[in-house]
C-alpha positions in Angstrom: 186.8 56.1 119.7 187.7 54.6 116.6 186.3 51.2 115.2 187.7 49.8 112.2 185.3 48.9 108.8 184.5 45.7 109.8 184.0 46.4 113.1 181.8 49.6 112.8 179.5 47.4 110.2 179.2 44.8 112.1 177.9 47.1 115.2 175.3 49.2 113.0 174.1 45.5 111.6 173.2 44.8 115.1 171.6 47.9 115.4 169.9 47.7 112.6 168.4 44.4 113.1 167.3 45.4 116.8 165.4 48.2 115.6 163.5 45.9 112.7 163.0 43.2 115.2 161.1 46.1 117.9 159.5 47.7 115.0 157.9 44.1 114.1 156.8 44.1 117.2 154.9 47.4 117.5 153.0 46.4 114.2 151.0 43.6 116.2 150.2 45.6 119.1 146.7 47.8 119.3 147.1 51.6 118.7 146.9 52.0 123.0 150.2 50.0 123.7 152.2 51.5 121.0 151.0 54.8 122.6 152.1 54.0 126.1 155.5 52.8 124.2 156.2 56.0 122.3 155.5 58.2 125.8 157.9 55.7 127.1 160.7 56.5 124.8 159.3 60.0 124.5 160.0 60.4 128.5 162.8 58.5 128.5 162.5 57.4 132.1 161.1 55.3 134.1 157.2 55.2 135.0 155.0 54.2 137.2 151.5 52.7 136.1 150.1 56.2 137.6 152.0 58.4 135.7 151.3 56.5 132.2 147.8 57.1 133.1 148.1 60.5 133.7 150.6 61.4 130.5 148.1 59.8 128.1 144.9 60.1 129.6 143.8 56.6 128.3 141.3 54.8 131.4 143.3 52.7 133.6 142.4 49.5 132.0 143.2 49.9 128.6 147.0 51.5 130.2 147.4 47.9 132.4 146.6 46.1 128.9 148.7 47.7 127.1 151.8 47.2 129.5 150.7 43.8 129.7 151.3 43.5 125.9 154.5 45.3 126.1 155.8 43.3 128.7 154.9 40.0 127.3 156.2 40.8 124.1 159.8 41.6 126.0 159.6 45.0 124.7 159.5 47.2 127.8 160.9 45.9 131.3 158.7 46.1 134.6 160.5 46.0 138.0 159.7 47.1 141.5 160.3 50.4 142.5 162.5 50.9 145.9 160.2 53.8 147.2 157.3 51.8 147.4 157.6 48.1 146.7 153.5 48.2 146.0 154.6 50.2 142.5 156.1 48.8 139.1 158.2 51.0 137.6 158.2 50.5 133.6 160.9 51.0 131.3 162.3 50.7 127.4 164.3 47.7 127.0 167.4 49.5 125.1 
């Protein structure tokens, strides 16, 4: 694929400014929701509340905060999963 100068600027600008508006973000957020964020992106998946708990072995409570946080702040997305509707599945927005 082949984009012309204008057009390939005007792409990586966007990018760019996506990646300064997430990183702004992150720099509000407590030290345990930029956590659950990077295991996020580090898994690259989607996970359950569960399985956060288990990858970063932070208690329950300070996990649900921190997806609260990330959630509100439209960084991550939360849906139901189809296996069991009981369960949120959370994922990075990109």
């Amino acid at each position: 694929m082949r984009f012309d100068s204008g057009k390939f600027s005007k792409i990586t600008g966007k990018l760019k400014k996506k990646i300064e508006t997430y990183g702004q973000d992150l720099d509000d957020l407590p030290p345990s929701a930029k956590f659950v964020y990077k295991m996020l992106q580090y898994e690259g998946e989607q996970l359950t509340q569960k399985e956060l708990i288990e990858l970063t072995s932070l208690p329950d409570r300070t996990v649900r905060y921190a997806l609260q946080l990330l959630v509100k702040k439209d960084i991550i997305d939360k849906r139901k999963s189809l296996r069991d509707i009981r369960q949120d599945l959370y994922s990075l927005k990109f």
